[in-house]
N, C-alpha and C positions, 0 to 999 in steps of 0.2 A: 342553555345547559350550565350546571355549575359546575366552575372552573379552579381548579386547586391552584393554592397560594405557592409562590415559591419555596417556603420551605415545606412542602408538601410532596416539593418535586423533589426537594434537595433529600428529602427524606427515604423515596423509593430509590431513587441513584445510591445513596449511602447503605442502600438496604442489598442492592445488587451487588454494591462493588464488595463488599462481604459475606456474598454468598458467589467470590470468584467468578463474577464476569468483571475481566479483568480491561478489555479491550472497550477504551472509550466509545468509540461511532457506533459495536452493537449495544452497550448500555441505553445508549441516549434513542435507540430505536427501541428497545423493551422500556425501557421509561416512559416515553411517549406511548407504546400501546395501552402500558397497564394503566399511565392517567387518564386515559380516555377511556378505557372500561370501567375507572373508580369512580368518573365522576359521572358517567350511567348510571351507577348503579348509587351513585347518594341521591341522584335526582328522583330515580323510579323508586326507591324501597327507603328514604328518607335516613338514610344513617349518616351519622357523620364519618372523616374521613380515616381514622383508625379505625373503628367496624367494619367498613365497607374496602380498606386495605385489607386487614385480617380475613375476612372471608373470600376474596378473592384471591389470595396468596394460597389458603389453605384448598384452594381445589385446584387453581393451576402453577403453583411453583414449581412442582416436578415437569410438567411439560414448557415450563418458561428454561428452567435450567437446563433441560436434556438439551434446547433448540441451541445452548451454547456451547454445550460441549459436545458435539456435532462439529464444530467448526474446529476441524482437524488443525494440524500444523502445514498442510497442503491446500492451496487455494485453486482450483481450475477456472472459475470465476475471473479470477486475479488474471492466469493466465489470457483466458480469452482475452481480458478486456484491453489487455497489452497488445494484441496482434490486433484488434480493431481499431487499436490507437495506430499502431504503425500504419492502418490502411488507410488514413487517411492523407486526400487528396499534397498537404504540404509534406509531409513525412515521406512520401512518395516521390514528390520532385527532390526534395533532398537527395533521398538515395539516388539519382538516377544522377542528375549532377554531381556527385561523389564519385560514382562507374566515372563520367566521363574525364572528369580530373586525372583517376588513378591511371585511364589508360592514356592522357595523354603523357603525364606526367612522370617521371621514373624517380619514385619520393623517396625508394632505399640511396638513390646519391647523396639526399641528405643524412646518412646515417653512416656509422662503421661498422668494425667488426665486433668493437667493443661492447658499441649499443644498437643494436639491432629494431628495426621496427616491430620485429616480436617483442624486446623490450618495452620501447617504450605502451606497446598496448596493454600490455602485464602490467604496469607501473599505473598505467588507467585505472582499469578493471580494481586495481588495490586498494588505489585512492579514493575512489568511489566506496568501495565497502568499507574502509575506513572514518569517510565522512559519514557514510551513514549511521554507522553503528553511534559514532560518537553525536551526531547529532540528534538521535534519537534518544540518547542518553540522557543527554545532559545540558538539552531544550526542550525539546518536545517533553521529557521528563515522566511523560504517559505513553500507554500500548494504544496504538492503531491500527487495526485489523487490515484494513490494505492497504497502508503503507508499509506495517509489517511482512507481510506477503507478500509484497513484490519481491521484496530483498531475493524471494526464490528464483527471481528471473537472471539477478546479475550472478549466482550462483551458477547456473544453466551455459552461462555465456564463458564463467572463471572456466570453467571446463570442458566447454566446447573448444577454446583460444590452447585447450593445453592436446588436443584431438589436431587440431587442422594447424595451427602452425607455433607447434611450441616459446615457449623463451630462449631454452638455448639453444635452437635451432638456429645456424647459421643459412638457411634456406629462407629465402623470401616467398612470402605467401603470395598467392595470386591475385592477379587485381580484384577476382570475385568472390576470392574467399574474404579479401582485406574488404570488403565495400560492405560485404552481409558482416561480417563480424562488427565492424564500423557502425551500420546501419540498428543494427541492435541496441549495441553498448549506449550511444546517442539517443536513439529513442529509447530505451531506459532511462537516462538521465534525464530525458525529456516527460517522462512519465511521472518519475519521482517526484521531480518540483510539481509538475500538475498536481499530483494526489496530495501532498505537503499544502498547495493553495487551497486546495478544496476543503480539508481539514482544519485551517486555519479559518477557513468562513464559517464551517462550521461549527466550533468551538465558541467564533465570538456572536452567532448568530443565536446558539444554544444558551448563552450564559445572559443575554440580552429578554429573552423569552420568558 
């Protein structure tokens, strides 16, 4: 089969990201589709590869673009695939070695009244959206669909931590509330870097291609 030049590809990408598919990992998935329908279709009907772009944009770009703007600002994808991360078997022993720390252990002595371990988990939770937001800014410097989407998870968690044991609550949470809230926030963070790796391969593995 013939196989389009790099800038053939650089040319459907440049044609996407201006027609507002804004997020790199589904671009580089409709890129890949549509090169491999283009260069069907130069093999079977002999065009070269402007004709055989043009006619295939002009029958399916409205259903290439709808598939993206579909992709809401809400991800349940995202979500599953966070709670099948925590199920596994290490994430697992972590939490449960964590339970058994918190009950052996009484970790508000290390704390006052001043700063409360609702503090410092607030000051987590902050930090973490801080880093992200700025690392996605002004490194990553591109949109990534779920990496962006997660960020919905540490949202879920800012607000559960302000539900079950506030910041200025001078009441200490329970070992089981502290261990699930714990167990989250961590495997979040645990998630984040993974999907950041992942990203990162794919990028240099895309640009290699």
């Amino acid at each position: 089969m013939m196989k389009l030049s790099r800038d053939e590809i650089k040319f459907i990408d440049t044609y996407l990201q201006s027609s507002d598919v804004v997020y790199v990992d589904i671009r580089q998935e409709m890129v890949d589709h549509i090169a491999t329908a283009i260069e069907e279709k130069m093999q079977s009907e002999q065009h070269d590869f402007y004709n055989a772009f043009k006619q295939y944009m002009a029958i399916n770009k409205k259903d290439i673009l709808k598939s993206n703007k579909q992709r809401g600002s809400f991800s349940l994808s995202t979500i599953v695939q966070f709670f099948l991360f925590l199920g596994k078997p290490q994430m697992l022993i972590f939490g449960v070695l964590f339970y058994g720390v918190i009950r052996k252990v009484d970790v508000n002595q290390y704390f006052s009244e001043e700063f409360t371990i609702n503090n410092l988990f607030f000051v987590l939770v902050l930090t973490a959206a801080i880093f992200q937001q700025v690392y996605m800014k002004y490194q990553l410097k591109k949109q990534f669909y779920k990496v962006e989407k997660v960020s919905q998870l540490l949202v879920l968690i800012y607000f559960g931590q302000f539900f079950f044991f506030p910041i200025f609550s001078k009441t200490p949470p329970s070992a089981i509330i502290l261990t699930i809230f714990s167990f989250l926030f961590f495997g979040y963070v645990s998630y984040f870097i993974q999907e950041l790796i992942k990203f990162n391969r794919q990028q240099i593995s895309y640009l290699k291609s």
